[in-house]
N, C-alpha and C positions, 0 to 999 in steps of 0.2 A: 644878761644877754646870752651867756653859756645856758643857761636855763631855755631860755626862748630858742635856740637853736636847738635844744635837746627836743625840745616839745614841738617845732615842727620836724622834724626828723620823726617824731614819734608818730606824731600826727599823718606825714606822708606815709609812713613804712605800714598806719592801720588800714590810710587809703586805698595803700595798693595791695592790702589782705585781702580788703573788705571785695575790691574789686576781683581779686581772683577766684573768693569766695561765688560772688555774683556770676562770674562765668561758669564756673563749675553748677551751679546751681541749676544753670542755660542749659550747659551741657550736658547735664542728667534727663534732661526733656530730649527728645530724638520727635521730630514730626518729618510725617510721608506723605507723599503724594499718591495716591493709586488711579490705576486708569478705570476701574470696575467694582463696582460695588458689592461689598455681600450682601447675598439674597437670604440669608438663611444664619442663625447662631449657632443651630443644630449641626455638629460637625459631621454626623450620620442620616441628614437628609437628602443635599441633593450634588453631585458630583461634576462640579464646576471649577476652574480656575480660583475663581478671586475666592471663593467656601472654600474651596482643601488649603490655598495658602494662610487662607486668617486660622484655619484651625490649625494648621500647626504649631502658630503662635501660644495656643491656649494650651491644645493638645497631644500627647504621643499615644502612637502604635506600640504591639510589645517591637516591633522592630519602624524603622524610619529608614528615608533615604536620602543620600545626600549630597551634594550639590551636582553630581555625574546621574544622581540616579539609582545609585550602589546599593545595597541593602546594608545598613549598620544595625546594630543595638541598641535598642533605646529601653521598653519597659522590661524586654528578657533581655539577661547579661549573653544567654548563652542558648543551644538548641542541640537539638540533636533527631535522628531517626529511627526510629523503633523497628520498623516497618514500612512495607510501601503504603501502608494507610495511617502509619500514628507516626506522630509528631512529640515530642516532651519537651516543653522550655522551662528556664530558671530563670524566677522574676527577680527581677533587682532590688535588692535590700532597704530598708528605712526610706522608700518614696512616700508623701502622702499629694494627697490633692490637697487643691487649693481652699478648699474646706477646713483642713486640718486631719482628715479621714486617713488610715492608713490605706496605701494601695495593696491590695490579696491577688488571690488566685479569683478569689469569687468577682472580682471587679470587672476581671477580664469576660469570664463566663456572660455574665449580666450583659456587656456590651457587645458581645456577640449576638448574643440572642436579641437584645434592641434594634439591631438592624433591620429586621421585617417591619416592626413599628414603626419606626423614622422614615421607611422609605414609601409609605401608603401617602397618595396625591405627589410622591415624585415627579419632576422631568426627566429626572436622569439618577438612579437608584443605583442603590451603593449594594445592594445585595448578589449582582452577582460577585461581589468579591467573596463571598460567604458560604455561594450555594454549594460549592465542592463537599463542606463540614456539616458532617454527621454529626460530631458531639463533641461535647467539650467538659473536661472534669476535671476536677480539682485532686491532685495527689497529696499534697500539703500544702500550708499559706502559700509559699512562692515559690511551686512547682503548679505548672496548668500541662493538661495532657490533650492533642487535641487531633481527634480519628478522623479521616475525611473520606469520601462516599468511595472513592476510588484513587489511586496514586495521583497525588496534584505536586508536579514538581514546582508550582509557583505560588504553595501556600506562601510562602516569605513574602513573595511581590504581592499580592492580596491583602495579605495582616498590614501589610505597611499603612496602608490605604483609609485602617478600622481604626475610627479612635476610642480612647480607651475612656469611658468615664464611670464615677462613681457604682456601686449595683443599686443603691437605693432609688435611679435613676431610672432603671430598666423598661419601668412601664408609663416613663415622662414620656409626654407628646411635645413635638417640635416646637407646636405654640408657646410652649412654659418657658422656653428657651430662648425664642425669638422673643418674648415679652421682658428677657434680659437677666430673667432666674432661674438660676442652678449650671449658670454656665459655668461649668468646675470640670477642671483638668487636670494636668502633672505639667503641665509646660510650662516655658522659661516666664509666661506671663500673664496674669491673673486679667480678666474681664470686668470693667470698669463699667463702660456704656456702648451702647453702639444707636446712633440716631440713622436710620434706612435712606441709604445713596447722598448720604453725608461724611460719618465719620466713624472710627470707631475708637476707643482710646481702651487703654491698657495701661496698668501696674505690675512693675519687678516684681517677679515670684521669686523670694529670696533665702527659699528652699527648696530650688528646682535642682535635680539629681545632676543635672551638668555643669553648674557651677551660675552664677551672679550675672545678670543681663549687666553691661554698661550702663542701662539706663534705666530711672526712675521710673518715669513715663512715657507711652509710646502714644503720639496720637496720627491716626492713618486716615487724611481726609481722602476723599472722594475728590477727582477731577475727571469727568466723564469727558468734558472738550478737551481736546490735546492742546490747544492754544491758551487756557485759562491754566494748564499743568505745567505750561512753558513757563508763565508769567510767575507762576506761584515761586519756577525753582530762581528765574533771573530775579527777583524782587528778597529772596532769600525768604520769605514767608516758610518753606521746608526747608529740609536737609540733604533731602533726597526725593525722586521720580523715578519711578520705572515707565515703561514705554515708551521712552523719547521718540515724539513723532520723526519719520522720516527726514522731514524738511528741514528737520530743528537740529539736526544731531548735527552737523559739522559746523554749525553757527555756535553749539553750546561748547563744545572741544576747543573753541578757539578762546575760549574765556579763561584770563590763569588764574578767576576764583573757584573755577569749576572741573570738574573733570567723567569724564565716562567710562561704562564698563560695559561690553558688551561678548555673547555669548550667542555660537548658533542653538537653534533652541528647539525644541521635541514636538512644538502646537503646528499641527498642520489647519490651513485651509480646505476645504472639499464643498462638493455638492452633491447636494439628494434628489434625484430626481423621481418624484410619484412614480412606482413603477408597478404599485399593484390594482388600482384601480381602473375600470376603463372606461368614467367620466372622471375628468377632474376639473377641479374651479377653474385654474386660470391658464389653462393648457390644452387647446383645442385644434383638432386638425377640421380641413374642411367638416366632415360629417359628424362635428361636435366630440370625435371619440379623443383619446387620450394618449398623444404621442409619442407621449415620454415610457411608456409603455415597452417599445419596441427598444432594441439592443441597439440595433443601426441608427439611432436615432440619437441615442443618447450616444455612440463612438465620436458622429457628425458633430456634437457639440462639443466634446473633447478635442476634437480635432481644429476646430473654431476659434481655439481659447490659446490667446499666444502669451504663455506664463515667462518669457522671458522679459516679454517688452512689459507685463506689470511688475516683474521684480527691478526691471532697471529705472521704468520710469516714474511709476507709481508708489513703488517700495524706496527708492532712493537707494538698491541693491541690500536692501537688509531682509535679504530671504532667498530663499532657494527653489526653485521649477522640482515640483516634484511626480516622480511618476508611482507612488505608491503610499500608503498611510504611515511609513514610519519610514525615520532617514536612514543616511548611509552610517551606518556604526554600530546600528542597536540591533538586539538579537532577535533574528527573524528578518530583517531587510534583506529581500533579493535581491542580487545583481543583474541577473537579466530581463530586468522591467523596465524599458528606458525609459523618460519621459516622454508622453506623446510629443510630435516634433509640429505645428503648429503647419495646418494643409488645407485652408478655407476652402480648394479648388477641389478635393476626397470630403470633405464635407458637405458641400452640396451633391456631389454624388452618389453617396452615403443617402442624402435627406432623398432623391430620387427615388432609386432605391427603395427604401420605407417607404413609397406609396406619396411623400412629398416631394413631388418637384418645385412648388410654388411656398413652400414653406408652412407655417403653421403659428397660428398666434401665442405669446405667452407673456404672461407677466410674473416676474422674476423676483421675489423676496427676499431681504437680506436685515441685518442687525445696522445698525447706525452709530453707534459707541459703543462697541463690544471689542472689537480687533482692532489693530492698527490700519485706518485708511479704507473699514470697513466698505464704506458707501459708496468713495472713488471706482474701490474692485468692481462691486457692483455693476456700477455705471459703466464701468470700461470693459466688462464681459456681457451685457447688455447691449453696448454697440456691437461685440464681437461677434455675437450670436446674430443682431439685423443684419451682418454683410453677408452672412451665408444664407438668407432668405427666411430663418425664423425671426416675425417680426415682436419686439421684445421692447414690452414695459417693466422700467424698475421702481417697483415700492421699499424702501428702505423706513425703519421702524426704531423708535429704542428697543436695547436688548428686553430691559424690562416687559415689555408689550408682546414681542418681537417671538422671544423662543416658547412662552407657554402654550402661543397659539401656533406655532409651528408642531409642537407636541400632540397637539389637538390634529394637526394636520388641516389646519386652514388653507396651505398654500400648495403649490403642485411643485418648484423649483426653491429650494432653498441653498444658505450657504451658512455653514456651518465650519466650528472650528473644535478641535478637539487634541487633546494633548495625549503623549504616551505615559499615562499615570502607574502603570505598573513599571515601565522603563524597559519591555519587550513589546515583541508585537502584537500578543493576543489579548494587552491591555485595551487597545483599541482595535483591532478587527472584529471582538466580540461586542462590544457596544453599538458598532455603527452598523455593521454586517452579518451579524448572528442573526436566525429569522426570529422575528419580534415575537414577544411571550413572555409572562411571568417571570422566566428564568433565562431570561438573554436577550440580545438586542433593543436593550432599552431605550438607545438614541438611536436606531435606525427609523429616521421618521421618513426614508423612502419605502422603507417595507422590501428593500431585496429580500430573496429567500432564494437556497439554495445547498439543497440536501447534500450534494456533494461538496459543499463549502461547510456546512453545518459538520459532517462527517469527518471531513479533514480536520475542522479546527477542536473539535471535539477529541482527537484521537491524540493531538498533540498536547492537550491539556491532562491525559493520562501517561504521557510518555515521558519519563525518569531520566532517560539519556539524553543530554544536553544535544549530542548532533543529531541523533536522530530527532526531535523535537523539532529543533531549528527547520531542520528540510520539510517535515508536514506542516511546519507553518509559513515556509516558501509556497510551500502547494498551492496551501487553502489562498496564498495572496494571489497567487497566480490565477487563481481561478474566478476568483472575484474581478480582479483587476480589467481580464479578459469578457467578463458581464458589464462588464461597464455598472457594478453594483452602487460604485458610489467613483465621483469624477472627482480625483486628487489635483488640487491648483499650485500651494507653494506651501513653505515651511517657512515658519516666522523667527527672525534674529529675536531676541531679547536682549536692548539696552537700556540700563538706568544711568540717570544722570547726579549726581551730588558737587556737595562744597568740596572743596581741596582738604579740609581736614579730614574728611571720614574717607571709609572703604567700604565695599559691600566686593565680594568672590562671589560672581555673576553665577546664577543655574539656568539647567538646561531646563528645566520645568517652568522657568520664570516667576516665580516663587522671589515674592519679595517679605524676606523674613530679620526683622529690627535686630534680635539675637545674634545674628551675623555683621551686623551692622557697628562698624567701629570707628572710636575717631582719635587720630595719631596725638 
């Protein structure tokens, strides 16, 4: 009988190994929800949200940033300045890629230079983070020395940007990558598979230079419907969602298996309006010409747009009325830009004015599963714009569909969203506002242009003194702002939702990265 009571005793005590064995086994698997798919494996092709966060995953810069924004260390320990044109970093000791390759000096070089390659058939190309750099050379394995065409006080915010992969590499095209080969990195986690606006999964890199992800495996499905992302995380199917739709957040807070983290966050809304053509598709005044054209014209619809009542009613207050492309905090936001104040009755007398009293036809483009509540906006600055007498069709698209052909310039109004990916302002005044060309304004698909804005933001990107910098690039906003170059709407919160056991330390980039990802 003593026997039989030892042996179940023995018996329970394997059960409840075995069991905590099995949990543990759970809990080495971490699965995500994402609101956006990656477009791209190529970490140096096209410079998008949901592509720079999966590459982090895989990949580091010699420097990164982090969850503020900051510039930390990642593949150089350390830097320093030669001069106002050289730069010398110290690469970090015994890294290799996920190959088993040592990382060098020459890794870096290669992946500099790849960036013109990666970015031919771009939307949105990673090369101006680059074009400042002259040259780049190798002083020893892990010392890189690197000259740039003129004083760039934000080579660090640029590098951050560049990931670093293998040199064997250099002359791979995107397709080798997107076909799911030689996606080789230094990051916390090695590339498994990725199935396109599905999934992508990931294994511990478990000689990654900052130590041991939590987890075995990472699988980060795709939830483009915010309602199929809800169900996913109340069904516990994940672990975790970012985006929490609007509607959904103070319903998921009140659940005590659940809990939120939320963060005001750096992605702004805006609109582009066709400003250099004088026919366009879907933007016609009486005489067929192109209204959007005019200054007055484009203030009047600014002026039309009441960003409060979509942050309160639309947003469920997760975002902020903004009157300029970067918020209140980061370096380069002016303070004396307020946000337009919402004056439908100076709007039509604005559209007078411009030669429309009676308004002017347009149909209005926007993305359908790309932002939070994309389509709603849409539709509810759509009406905004028919009270002031422009009468306004809205086509809403997947992103998929949505921004290539925006790139191409199909549409005459779009709505776009864009994050401050350097963590100042000339990360984003140079993409949306620089005049379009080879070497700037990659995603200004209105095509402003504007030599004295060119001028200014050019002069600031040589300028070494932190204040004086900061004020040429008050300037350059000021002056765009004043063009009505591009029409700023709100600035988007970032929340993710999870189980009670884990955490994630919410960023301002909205950057949902599994490595940060822990469970108590």
């Amino acid at each position: 009988m003593r026997k039989s009571v030892l042996a179940a005793v023995f018996s329970s005590a394997l059960a409840t190994i075995s069991g905590f064995q099995t949990f543990a086994a759970q809990a080495a698997d971490l699965n995500i929800g994402l609101a956006a798919s990656t477009t791209s494996m190529d970490p140096q092709f096209y410079v998008g949200g949901a592509n720079s966060a999966m590459a982090r995953n895989i990949f580091d810069g010699l420097v990164n940033q982090d969850e503020k924004q900051h510039i930390s260390p990642a593949l150089a320990v350390s830097w320093k300045v030669i001069n106002d044109t050289t730069w010398e970093f110290a690469l970090r000791p015994g890294v290799k890629f996920h190959d088993g390759s040592d990382f060098t000096a020459k890794d870096v070089i290669a992946s500099i230079k790849r960036v013109a390659l990666a970015s031919k058939n771009s939307p949105s190309a990673y090369t101006p983070y680059v074009n400042d750099i002259a040259d780049v050379t190798e002083v020893n394995p892990l010392t890189v020395r690197i000259v740039t065409k003129t004083p760039t006080p934000l080579l660090l915010n640029n590098l951050s940007r560049v990931a670093i992969l293998p040199a064997r590499l250099e002359t791979v095209p995107s397709q080798t990558l997107n076909e799911g080969k030689d996606v080789i990195g230094t990051g916390p986690f090695k590339f498994v598979s990725w199935t396109p606006d599905d999934n992508v999964v990931l294994a511990r890199n478990d000689q990654y230079w900052g130590g041991k992800s939590q987890w075995d495996k990472v699988t980060l499905r795709v939830f483009k419907n915010p309602s199929a992302r809800v169900a996913a995380m109340r069904s516990g199917d994940v672990d975790l969602i970012e985006s929490v739709p609007t509607a959904d957040g103070r319903d998921l807070a009140k659940q005590t298996s659940l809990h939120l983290e939320s963060v005001a966050g750096n992605r702004i809304l805006y609109l582009h309006p066709d400003q250099d053509r004088d026919v366009s598709p879907f933007a016609k005044g009486p005489d067929g010409s192109n209204p959007l054209k005019k200054r007055e014209v484009r203030e009047a619809m600014s002026l039309a747009i009441n960003r409060q009542a979509i942050v309160d009613r639309i947003m469920d207050g997760q975002g902020v009325p903004a009157s300029q492309l970067v918020p209140k905090g980061y370096f380069g936001y002016t303070p004396s830009i307020a946000a337009p104040v919402y004056d439908p009755a100076k709007a039509k007398q604005l559209l007078a004015q411009a030669g429309y009293p009676d308004g002017f036809t347009l149909t209005f483009h926007a993305s359908n599963d790309r932002y939070p509540n994309d389509s709603k906006i849409a539709q509810a600055l759509g009406q905004m714009f028919s009270r002031v007498g422009i009468k306004t069709d809205v086509v809403t698209m997947p992103g998929s569909v949505y921004f290539s052909r925006a790139s191409k310039r199909d549409f005459s109004l779009i709505m776009g969203g864009a994050a401050i990916e350097t963590g100042e302002a000339s990360g984003v005044l140079g993409p949306l506002l620089e005049t379009f060309g080879p070497n700037g304004g990659q995603g200004n698909r209105g095509r402003y242009s504007s030599p004295e804005f060119d001028k200014t933001l050019a002069k600031a990107r040589e300028t070494l003194d932190d204040g004086q910098r900061e004020k040429l690039l008050q300037q350059a906003t000021e002056i765009a702002m004043k063009d009505e170059g591009t029409i700023p709407l709100l600035f988007l919160s970032y929340t993710w939702a999870m189980k009670t056991p884990y955490s994630y330390t919410g960023r301002s980039d909205g950057y949902t990265l599994p490595y940060f990802v822990h469970q108590k």
